[in-house]
SEMAR-833607 format. One record per residue (C-alpha): x, y, z. Coordinates in steps of 0.2 Angstrom, whole numbers, plus 5000, padded with zeros to 4 digits. Each point is the difference from the previous one (the first is absolute). Layout:
N
   c1   c2   c3
    X    Y    Z
...
This chain:
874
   c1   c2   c3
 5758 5076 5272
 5002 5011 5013
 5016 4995 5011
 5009 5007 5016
 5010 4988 5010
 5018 5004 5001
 5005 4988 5016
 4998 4998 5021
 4999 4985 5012
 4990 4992 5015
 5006 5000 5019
 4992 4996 5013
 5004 5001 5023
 4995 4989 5011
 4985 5007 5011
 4995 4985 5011
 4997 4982 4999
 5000 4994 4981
 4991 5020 4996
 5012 5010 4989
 4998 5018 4992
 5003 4998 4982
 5005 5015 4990
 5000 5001 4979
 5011 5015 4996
 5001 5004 4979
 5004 5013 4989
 4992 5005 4988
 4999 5012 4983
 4986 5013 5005
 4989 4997 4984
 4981 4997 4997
 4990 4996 5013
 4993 4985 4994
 5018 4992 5007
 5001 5009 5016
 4997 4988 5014
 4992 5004 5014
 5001 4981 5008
 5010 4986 4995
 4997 4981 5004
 5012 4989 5010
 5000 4982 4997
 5005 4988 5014
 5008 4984 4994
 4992 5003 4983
 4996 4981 4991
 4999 4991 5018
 4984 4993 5006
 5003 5012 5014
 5001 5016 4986
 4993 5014 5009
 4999 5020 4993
 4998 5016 5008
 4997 5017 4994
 5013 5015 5006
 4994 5018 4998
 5012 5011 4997
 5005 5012 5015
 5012 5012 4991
 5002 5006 4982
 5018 5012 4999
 5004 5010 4986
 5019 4996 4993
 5009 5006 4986
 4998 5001 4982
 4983 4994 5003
 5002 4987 5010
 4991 4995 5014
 5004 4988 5015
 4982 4989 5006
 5000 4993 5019
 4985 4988 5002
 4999 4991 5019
 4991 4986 5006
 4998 4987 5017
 4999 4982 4995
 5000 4986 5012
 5007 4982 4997
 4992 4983 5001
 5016 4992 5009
 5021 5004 4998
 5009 4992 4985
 5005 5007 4983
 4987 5014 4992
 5001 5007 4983
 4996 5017 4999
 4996 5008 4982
 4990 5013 4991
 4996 5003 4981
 4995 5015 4989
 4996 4998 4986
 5014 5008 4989
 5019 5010 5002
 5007 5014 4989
 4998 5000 4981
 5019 5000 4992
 5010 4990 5014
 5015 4992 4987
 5004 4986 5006
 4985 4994 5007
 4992 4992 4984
 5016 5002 4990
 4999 4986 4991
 4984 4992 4998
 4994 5016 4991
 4987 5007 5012
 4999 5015 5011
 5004 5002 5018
 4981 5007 5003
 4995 4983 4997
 5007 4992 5016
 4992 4999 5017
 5009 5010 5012
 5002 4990 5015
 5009 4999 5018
 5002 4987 5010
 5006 4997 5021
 5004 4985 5010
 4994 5000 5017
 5009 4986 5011
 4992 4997 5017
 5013 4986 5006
 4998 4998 5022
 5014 4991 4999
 5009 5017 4994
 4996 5009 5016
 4987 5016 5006
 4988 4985 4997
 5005 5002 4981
 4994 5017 4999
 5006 5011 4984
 5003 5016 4995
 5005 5002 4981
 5012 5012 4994
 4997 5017 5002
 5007 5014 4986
 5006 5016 5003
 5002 5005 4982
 4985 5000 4988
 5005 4998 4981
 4986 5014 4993
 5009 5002 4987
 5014 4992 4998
 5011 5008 4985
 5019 4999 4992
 5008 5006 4986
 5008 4993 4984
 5019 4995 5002
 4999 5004 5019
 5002 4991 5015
 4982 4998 5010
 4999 4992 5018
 4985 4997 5012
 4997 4994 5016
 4982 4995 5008
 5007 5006 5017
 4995 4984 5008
 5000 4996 5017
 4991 4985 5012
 4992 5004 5016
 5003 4981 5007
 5020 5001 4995
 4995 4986 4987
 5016 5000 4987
 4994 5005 4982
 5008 4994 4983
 4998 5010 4985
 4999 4991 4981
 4993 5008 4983
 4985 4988 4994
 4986 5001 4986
 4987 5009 5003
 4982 4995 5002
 4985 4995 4989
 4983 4994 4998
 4997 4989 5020
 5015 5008 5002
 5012 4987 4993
 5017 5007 4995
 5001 5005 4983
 5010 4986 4988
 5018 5006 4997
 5006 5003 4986
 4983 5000 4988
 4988 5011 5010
 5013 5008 5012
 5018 5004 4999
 5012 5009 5013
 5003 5020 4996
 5019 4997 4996
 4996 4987 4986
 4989 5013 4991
 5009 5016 5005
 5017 4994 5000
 5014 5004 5015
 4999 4989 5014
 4985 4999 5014
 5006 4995 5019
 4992 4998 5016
 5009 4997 5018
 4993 4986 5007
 5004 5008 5017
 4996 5018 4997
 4988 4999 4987
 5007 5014 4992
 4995 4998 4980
 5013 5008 4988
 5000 5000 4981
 5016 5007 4992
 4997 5006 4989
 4981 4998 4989
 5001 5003 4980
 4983 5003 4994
 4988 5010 5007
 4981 4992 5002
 4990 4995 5016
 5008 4984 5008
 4994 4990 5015
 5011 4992 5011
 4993 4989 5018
 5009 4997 5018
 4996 4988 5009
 5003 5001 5019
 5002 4985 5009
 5002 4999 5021
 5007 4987 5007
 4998 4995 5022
 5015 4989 5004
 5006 4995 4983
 4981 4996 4996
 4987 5008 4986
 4986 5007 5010
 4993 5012 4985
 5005 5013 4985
 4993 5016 4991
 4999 5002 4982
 5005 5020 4996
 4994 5001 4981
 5010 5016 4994
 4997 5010 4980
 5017 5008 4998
 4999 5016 4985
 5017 5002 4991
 5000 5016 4992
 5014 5006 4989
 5011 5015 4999
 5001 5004 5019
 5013 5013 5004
 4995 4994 5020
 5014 4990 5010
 4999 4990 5016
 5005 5006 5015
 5011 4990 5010
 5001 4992 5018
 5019 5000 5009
 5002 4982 5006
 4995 4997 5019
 5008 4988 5008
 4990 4984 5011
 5002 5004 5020
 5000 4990 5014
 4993 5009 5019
 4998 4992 5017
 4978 5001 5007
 5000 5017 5009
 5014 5009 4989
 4995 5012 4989
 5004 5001 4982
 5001 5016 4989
 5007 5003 4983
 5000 5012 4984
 4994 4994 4983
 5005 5012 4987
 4995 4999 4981
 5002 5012 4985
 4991 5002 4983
 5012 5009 4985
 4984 5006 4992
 4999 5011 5016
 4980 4995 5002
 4991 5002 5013
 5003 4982 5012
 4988 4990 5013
 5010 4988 5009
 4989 4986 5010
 5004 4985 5011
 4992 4983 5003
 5000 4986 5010
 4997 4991 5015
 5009 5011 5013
 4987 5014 4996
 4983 4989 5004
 5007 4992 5015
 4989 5001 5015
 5010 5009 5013
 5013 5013 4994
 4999 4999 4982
 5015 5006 4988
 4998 5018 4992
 5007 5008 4985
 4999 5019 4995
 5007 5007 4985
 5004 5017 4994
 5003 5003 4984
 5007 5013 4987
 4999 5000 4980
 5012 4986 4997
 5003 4997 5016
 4993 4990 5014
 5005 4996 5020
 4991 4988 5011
 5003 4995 5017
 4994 4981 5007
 4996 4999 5019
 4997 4986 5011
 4999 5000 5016
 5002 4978 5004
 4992 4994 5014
 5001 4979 5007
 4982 4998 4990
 5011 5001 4981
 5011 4983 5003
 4995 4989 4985
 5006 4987 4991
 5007 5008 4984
 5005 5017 4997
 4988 5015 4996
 4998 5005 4982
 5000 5020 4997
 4997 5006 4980
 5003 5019 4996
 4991 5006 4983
 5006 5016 4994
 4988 5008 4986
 5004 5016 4988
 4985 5011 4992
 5009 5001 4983
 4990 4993 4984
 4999 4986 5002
 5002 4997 5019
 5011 4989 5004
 5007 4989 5016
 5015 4993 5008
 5000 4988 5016
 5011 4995 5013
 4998 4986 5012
 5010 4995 5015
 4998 4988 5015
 4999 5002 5022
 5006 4986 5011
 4992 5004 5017
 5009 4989 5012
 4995 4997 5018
 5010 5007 5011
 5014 4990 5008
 4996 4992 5019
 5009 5005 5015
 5008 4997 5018
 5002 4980 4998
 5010 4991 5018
 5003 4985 5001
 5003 4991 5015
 5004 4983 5006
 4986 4988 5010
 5004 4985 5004
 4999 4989 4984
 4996 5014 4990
 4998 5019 4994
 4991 5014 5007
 4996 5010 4987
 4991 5018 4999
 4999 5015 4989
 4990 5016 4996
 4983 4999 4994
 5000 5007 4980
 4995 5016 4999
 4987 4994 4989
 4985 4992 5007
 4995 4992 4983
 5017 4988 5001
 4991 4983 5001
 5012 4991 5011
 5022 4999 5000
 5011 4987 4993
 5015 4994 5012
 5018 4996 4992
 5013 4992 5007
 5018 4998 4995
 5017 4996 5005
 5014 5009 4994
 4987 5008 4986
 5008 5008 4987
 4999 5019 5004
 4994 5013 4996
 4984 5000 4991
 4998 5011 4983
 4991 5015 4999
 4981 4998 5004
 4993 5007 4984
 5008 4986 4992
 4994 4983 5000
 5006 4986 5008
 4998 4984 5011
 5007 4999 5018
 5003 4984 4999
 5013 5002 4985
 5009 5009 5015
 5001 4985 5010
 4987 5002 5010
 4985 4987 5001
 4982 5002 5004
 4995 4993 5016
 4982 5005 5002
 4986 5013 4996
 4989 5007 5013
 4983 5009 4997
 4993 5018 5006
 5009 5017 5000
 5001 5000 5017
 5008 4983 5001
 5018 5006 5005
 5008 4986 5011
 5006 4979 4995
 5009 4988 5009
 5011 4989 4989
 5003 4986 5007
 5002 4990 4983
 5013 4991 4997
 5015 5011 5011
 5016 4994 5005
 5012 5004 5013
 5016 5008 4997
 4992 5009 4983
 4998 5018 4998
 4982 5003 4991
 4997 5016 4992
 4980 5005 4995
 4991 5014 4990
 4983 5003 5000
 4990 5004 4985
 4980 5008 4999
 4989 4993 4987
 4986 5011 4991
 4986 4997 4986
 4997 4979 5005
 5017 4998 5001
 5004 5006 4983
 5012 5015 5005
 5015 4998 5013
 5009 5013 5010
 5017 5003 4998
 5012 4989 5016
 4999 5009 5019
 5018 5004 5007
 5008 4980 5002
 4998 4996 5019
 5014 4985 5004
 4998 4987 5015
 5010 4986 5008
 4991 4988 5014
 5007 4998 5015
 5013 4987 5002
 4992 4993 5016
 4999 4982 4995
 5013 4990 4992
 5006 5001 4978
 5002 4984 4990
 5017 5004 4994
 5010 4984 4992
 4990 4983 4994
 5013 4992 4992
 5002 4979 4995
 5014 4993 5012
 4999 4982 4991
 4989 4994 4984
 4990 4985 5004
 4984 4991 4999
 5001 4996 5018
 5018 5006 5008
 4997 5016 4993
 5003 5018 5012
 4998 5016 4999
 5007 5017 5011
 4986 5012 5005
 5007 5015 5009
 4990 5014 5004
 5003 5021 5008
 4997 5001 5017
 4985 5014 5003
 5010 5018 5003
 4982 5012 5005
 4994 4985 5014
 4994 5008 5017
 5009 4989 5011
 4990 5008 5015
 4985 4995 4991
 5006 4984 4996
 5014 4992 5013
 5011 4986 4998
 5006 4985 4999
 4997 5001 4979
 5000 4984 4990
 4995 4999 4982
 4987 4986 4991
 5004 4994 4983
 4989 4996 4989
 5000 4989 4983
 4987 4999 4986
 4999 4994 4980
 4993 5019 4994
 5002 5017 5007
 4984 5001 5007
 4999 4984 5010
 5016 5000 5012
 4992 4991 5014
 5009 4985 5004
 5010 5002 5014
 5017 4992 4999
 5012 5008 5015
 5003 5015 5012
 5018 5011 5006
 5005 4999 5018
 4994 5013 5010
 5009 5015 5003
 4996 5015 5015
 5006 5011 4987
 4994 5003 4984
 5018 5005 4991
 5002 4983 5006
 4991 4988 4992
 5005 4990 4987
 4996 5003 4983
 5003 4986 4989
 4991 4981 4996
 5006 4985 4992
 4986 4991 4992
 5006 4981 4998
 4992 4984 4992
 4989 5008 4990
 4995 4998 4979
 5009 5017 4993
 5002 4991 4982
 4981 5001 4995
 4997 5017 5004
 5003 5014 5011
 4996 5001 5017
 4992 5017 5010
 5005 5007 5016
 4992 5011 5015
 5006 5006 5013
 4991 5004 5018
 5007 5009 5017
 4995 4995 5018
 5001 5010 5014
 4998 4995 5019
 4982 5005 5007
 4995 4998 5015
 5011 4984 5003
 4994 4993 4981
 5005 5003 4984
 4992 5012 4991
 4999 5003 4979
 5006 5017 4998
 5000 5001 4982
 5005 4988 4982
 5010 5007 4988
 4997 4998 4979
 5002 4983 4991
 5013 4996 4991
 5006 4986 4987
 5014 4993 4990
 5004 5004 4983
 4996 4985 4989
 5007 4996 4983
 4996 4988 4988
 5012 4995 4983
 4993 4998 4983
 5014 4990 4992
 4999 5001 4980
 5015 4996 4987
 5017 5005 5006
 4990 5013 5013
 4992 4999 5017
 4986 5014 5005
 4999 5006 5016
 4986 5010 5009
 4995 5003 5015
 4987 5008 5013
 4998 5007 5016
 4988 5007 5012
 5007 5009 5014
 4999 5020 5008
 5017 5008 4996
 5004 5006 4982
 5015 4989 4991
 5008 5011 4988
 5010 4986 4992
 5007 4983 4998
 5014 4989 4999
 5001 4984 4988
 5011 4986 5008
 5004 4982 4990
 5008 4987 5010
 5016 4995 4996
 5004 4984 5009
 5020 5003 4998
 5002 5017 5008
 4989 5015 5004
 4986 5002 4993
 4997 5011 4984
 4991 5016 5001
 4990 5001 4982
 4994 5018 5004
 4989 5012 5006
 4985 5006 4997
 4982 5011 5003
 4991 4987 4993
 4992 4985 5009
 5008 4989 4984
 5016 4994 4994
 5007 4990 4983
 5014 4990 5003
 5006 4996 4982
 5015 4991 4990
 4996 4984 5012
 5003 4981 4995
 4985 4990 4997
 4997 4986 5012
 5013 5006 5014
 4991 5005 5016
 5002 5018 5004
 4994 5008 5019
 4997 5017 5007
 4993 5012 5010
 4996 5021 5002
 5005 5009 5014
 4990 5015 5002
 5003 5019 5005
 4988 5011 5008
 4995 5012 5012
 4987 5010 5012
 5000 5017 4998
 5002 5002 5019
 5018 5003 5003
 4998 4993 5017
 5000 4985 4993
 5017 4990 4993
 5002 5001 4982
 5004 4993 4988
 4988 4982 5002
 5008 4987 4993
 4991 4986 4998
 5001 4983 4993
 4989 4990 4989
 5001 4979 4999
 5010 4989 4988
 4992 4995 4984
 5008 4990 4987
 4995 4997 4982
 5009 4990 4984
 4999 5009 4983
 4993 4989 4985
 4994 5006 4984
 4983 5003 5001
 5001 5015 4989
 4994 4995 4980
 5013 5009 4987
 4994 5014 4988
 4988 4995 4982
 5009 4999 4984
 4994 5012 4989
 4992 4991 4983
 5003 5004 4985
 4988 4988 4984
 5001 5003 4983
 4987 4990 4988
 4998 4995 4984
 4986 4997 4992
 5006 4992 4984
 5014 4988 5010
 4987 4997 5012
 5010 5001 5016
 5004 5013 5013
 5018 5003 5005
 5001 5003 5018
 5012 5006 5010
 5005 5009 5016
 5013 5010 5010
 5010 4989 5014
 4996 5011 5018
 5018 4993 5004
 5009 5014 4990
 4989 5013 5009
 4988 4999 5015
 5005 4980 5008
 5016 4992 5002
 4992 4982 5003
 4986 4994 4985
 5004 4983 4995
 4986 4996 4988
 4986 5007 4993
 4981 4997 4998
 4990 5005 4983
 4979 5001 5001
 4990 5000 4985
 4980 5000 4996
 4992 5001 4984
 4987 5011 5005
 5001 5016 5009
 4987 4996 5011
 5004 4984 5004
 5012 4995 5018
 5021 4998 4995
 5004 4982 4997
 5022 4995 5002
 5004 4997 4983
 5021 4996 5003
 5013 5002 5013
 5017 5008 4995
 5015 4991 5014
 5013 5011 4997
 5002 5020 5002
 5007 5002 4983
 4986 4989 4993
 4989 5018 4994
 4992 4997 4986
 4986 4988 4989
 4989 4996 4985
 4984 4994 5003
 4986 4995 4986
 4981 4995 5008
 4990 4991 4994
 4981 5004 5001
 4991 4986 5009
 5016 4990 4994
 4997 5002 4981
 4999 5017 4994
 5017 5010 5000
 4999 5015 5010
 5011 5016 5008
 4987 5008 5009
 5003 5001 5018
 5009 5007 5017
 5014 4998 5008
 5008 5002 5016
 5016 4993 5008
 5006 5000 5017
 5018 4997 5010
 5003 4987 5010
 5016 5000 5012
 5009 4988 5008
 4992 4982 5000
 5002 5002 5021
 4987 5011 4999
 4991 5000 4984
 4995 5019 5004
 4992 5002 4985
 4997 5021 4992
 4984 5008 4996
 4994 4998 4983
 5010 5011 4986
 4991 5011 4990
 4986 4994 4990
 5003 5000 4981
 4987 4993 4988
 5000 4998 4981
 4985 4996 4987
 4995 4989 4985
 5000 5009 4985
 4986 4991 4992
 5000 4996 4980
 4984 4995 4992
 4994 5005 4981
 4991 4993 4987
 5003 5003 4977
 4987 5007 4993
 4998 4988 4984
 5004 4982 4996
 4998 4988 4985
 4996 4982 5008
 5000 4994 4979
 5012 4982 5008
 5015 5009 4990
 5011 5000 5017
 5004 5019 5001
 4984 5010 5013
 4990 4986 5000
 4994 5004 5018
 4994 5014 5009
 5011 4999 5017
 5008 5013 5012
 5016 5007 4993
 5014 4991 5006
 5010 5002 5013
 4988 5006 5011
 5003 5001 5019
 4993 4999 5019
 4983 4994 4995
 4991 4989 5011
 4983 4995 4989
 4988 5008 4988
 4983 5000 4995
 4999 5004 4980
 4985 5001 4992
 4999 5004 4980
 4984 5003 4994
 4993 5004 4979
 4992 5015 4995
 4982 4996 5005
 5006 4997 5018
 5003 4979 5000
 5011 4993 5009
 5014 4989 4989
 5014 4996 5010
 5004 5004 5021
 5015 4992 5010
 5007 5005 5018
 5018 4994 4993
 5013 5010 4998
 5008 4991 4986
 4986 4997 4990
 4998 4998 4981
 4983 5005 4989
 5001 4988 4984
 4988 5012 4994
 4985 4987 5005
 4985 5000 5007
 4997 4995 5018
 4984 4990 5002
 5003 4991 4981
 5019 5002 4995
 4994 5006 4981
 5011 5014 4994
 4993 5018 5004
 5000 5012 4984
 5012 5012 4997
 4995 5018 5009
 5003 5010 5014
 4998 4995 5017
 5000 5006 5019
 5009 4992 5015
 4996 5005 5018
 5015 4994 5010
 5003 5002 5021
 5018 4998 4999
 5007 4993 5022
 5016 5008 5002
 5012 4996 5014
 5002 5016 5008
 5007 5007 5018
 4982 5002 5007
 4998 4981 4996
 4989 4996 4982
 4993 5015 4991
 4986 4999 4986
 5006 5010 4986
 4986 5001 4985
 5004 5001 4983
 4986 5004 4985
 5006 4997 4981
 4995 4995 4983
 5010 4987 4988
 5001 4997 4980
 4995 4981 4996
 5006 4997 4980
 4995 4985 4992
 5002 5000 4981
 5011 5010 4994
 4997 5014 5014
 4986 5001 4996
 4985 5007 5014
 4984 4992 5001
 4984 5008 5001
């Protein structure tokens, strides 16, 4: 049979709609013309109700080496509706002699459909109205050949037009309806009949096999998959017939490593790309990729090359329309002339960044920030992303290398739409007395790609109305409490804008955002340095929770008095104890504008001052090594500050009193159980490790859990009073008859009978019957007192019930019972006579006690009967 196909693929581009340009490219032995092709079919969705075929003439026929020849065949198809298309074509055979397709099942490769396959993905959730383009290849396998103990690399030189990811994996190639051929009887990979070891890089796609052993024809596939935001949207089989040919005096040539690059939009990028060959043959070098089918201002690569020698220079002039999520791939080939030809590759990848933003002010307004900076440079940024931070932690690492402003102490206030969107007012959250510093960042490809940070602008707003300084607890009460409020008089007021007299309004509330009770005002002042700057807050509940503060300013207009401004809220700290066994657990919370740095832990001490427990960054605290059932009482005084040096620092201020009695509430640590069983005594010896030698200082007694059956709840089964009391010897007995070790244990701790805190179960530890059932295989019931019965040989153990039945050797039953101690006299069942001697079968379902609760065992024998003389009957 005439054969010709040596391997190709299917791609197809996106033309509009859901129409695509297929295209079937193959190479093929120039042989008889019987198996020259001039069209092909494609199958659409091939065993669907929805199968459709079209024919594709061929376009171009190109003569390759060693008569080869490479067969492009096009055609427009257009879809019914977007989802998930299966593309494939079959002809009718591949290549006589291909070893390890057929290597085992004792046929020939010409045998096998030669088949290809593609996945078409048309997803609108996946973006360009889930438009797709499939791989495209630079590099056309036509022929593809290596050499006997030498290594052989290819690469398909594949590139994406839509900047879809690809993945490279080595697969079985394909057959009849163009199903992968079974691995390992019909198909097997080249390395496991060749020998030396076959790779591919799943990033790359860079196939090497170091280093074949045989020579033969040998197939190996690729399959391409693309991938759209972590998403499959499509793959391309490339079916490849690889010819190993032996004693080849040709070497590889060799690629210098190139090294991944990073360049800023607009920059341009230009490197050398040297490769040598020690054969000294003639070299082409070529390059692939993305960056050199790129719209505007593709990449270029030109090579010049010597025997053995070969220099290439890559260019790219970047421009604002090359920011993408991800990096651009770049594959060099480098190809000799010797015989065979063979090839080395090199890949390496380009970050194009966008470029960073520039001339961000910030200003103060009011209750907010101006903010304002220049417009990208590139018109295709799709808005900007506004940071904020105070006392951010500077400066940021270089652009090229990834990272997150916010790890820098900044956080993200807002994003705001349109290139030429280059002003924001922040008015979110601002306090007074705080400097605020912003960058600017310029977001591309739907958000996908950030800019590196603009220059950090920093801000402080005008101190034109009065600061919350101090809200501290004067007395802790349910309703004789007090608190202090003080506050910073405004220092950037117009005083011609606003004359006096001044008096301030203060303000109480129950959260920081409603502080609208009014509760008493300061004398007026003409002045402003003179007013007064503090409020005692009396008869007021300051033990349930904490109370907030504002602040506002009044100014003489006109003869009345006018609101010139509030300042921020303010509350107290709050803390609340956890008491637990010998401890009390302190923590607390606060909502005010300044920053506290740290804070001072106070115990009361009713005999002198008090005791200052520590200090801490932390908003809790662990008083330890306390009596149980004494009252203990503290409080945190706090230290913080604004960062506006105008105003007095540090800010002390102090929380209420809370007080808290410790008592065990805290269960000591398990035993650890240890059993060990005996199956002939039939008892388990238990016993356990006392926590009070290692991990608890206070178990008085201990608990020990049993049940019978692992599936079953745990049931008390004793209680030990003593510490030292660790150990037990327990027998049960199976519904309160039957002898029986099988169960679980647990045991807990219990301390002090105060508290009956009692531990969390032990480990588990469970032990099982060893069940003993067996029958003799003759007996003599002749009344002479020695075997005249048939009964279960004794002892036997852990057996619930049976169901025996002995039958003779026509099938009749003679005897059954469902007792485990039973005894055959040797006589019938229905009359009592005497059955003869003879052989007889017993069918016996043998219910042991078990773990798992009662398990059927089955056991199947014969038995000798002798009467006279031992004798068998007939």
């Amino acid at each position: 049979m005439a054969t010709h196909n040596r391997g190709g693929e299917i791609t197809y581009t996106h033309v509009s709609g859901l129409t695509y340009l297929f295209t079937i490219t193959t190479c093929t032995d120039v042989g008889s013309s019987t198996t020259d092709r001039d069209e092909l079919y494609l199958d659409f969705d091939l065993g669907t109700p929805y199968a459709q075929r079209d024919t594709l003439q061929r376009d171009t026929e190109t003569p390759m080496p060693f008569d080869h020849k490479k067969n492009v065949y096009t055609g427009l198809h257009t879809f019914t509706s977007a989802g998930t298309h299966r593309i494939t074509m079959e002809d009718p055979n591949r290549n006589l002699g291909i070893e390890n397709i057929y290597t085992q099942s004792g046929g020939s490769s010409d045998d096998i459909v030669f088949a290809l396959e593609a996945y078409l993905i048309i997803d609108p959730t996946q973006g360009l109205a889930g438009a797709n383009n499939s791989p495209q290849f630079d590099d056309c396998p036509c022929p593809a050949i290596a050499c006997v103990n030498k290594p052989y690399c290819y690469n398909p030189l594949a590139y994406d037009l839509d900047d879809d990811s690809l993945s490279y994996e080595l697969v079985a190639p394909l057959g009849l309806d163009a199903v992968p051929l079974v691995i390992p009887s019909i198909y097997m990979f080249p390395d496991d009949v060749g020998g030396g070891n076959m790779t591919i890089d799943p990033v790359t796609g860079t196939v090497c096999w170091n280093n074949p052993m045989m020579q033969g024809e040998f197939n190996f596939t690729i399959k391409i998959n693309e991938w759209r935001n972590g998403v499959s949207i499509g793959y391309v089989i490339r079916d490849v017939q690889l010819t190993v040919q032996a004693n080849c005096l040709n070497d590889p040539p060799e690629i210098l490593p190139i090294q991944d690059t990073c360049i800023v939009a607009g920059e341009t990028i230009s490197f050398n790309i040297e490769g040598s060959d020690v054969n000294f043959d003639n070299l082409d070098m070529v390059a692939s990729g993305l960056s050199f089918n790129v719209a505007s201002s593709p990449s270029t690569f030109n090579a010049v090359t010597n025997p053995g020698i070969a220099n290439g220079v890559f260019q790219w002039q970047t421009n604002c329309s090359h920011i993408k999520a991800g990096e651009y791939l770049v594959l060099i080939g480098l190809t000799d002339d010797g015989d065979p030809t063979f090839s080395d590759y090199e890949s390496f990848s380009i970050n194009v960044i966008p470029p960073a933003l520039t001339g961000l002010v910030s200003s103060a307004f009011g209750n907010g920030v101006n903010l304002s900076w220049d417009v990208s440079n590139c018109s295709n940024a799709d808005g900007y992303n506004i940071y904020r931070g105070v006392l951010p932690n500077l400066p940021f690492p270089d652009c090229c290398t990834p990272f997150n402003v916010e790890d820098y102490g900044f956080t993200f206030v807002d994003q705001v739409l349109g290139a030429s969107t280059n002003t924001y007012f922040d008015n979110n959250s601002l306090n007074l007395g705080i400097d605020y510093c912003y960058v600017v960042t310029a977001i591309y490809d739907y958000g996908q790609v950030e800019s590196c940070p603009s220059d950090t602008s920093c801000v402080r707003l005008l101190k034109d109305v009065p600061i919350v300084t101090n809200v501290s607890v004067f007395n802790t009460d349910l309703t004789l409490g007090s608190d202090s409020i003080i506050w910073s008089k405004p220092t950037d007021l117009d005083t011609l804008q606003y004359p006096g007299p001044y008096f301030y309004k203060v303000f109480r509330g129950s959260s920081i955002s409603n502080t609208t009770l009014f509760i008493g005002q300061t004398s007026p002042s003409t002045l402003l340095s003179f007013t007064d700057t503090i409020y005692i807050d009396n008869n007021i509940n300051t033990f349930s929770g904490p109370n907030f503060y504002r602040v506002e300013l009044y100014y003489s207009n006109n003869g009345s008095d006018s609101l010139v401004g509030t300042s921020n809220s303010a509350g107290s700290i709050f803390v609340e104890a956890v008491a637990n066994d010998n401890q009390v657990a302190l923590s607390w919370n606060e909502q005010v504008p300044w920053i506290n740095s740290s804070y001072n832990v106070f115990r009361v001490n009713p005999f002198g001052p008090d005791n200052l427990l520590g200090q801490t960054t932390n908003q809790f605290y662990v008083d330890s090594g306390l009596v149980n059932g004494v009252e203990y009482c503290y409080y945190v005084i706090s230290t913080g500050e604004y960062t506006d040096s105008s105003i007095n620092n540090p800010l002390l201020n102090v929380s209420q009193l809370i007080c808290a009695t410790p008592t065990d509430l805290t269960p000591p640590c398990p035993p650890e159980l240890f059993i060990s069983g005996d199956c002939i005594e039939g008892e388990n010896t238990i016993w356990w490790t006392n926590p009070n030698n290692t991990c608890a200082d206070d178990v008085m007694s201990y608990n020990l859990y049993f049940k019978a059956v692992d599936t079953l709840d745990y049931l008390l089964l004793a209680t030990f009073s003593t510490s030292s009391d660790t150990s037990f010897v327990h027998t049960n007995l199976w519904n309160n008859t039957i002898p029986s070790i099988a169960g679980c244990y647990r045991v807990t701790a219990v301390d002090s009978a105060q508290y009956s805190n009692e531990s969390i179960f032990s480990n588990e530890f469970c032990v099982d019957n060893c069940p003993d059932y067996w029958f003799p295989n003759v007996f003599t019931p002749n009344a002479d007192g020695d075997n005249d019965y048939f009964l279960a040989i004794a002892p036997f153990s852990y057996i619930e019930s049976i169901d025996i039945k002995i039958y003779n050797r026509w099938g009749l039953l003679v005897y059954e019972s469902k007792d485990p101690y039973f005894k055959w006299d040797g006589n019938r069942l229905d009359n009592s006579l005497p059955v003869p001697s003879g052989v007889y079968f017993y069918n016996c379902i043998v219910n042991t006690i078990r773990l798992s609760g009662i398990e059927p065992i089955t056991l199947n024998g014969y038995l000798h009967l002798f009467r006279d003389n031992g004798q068998l009957g007939n």
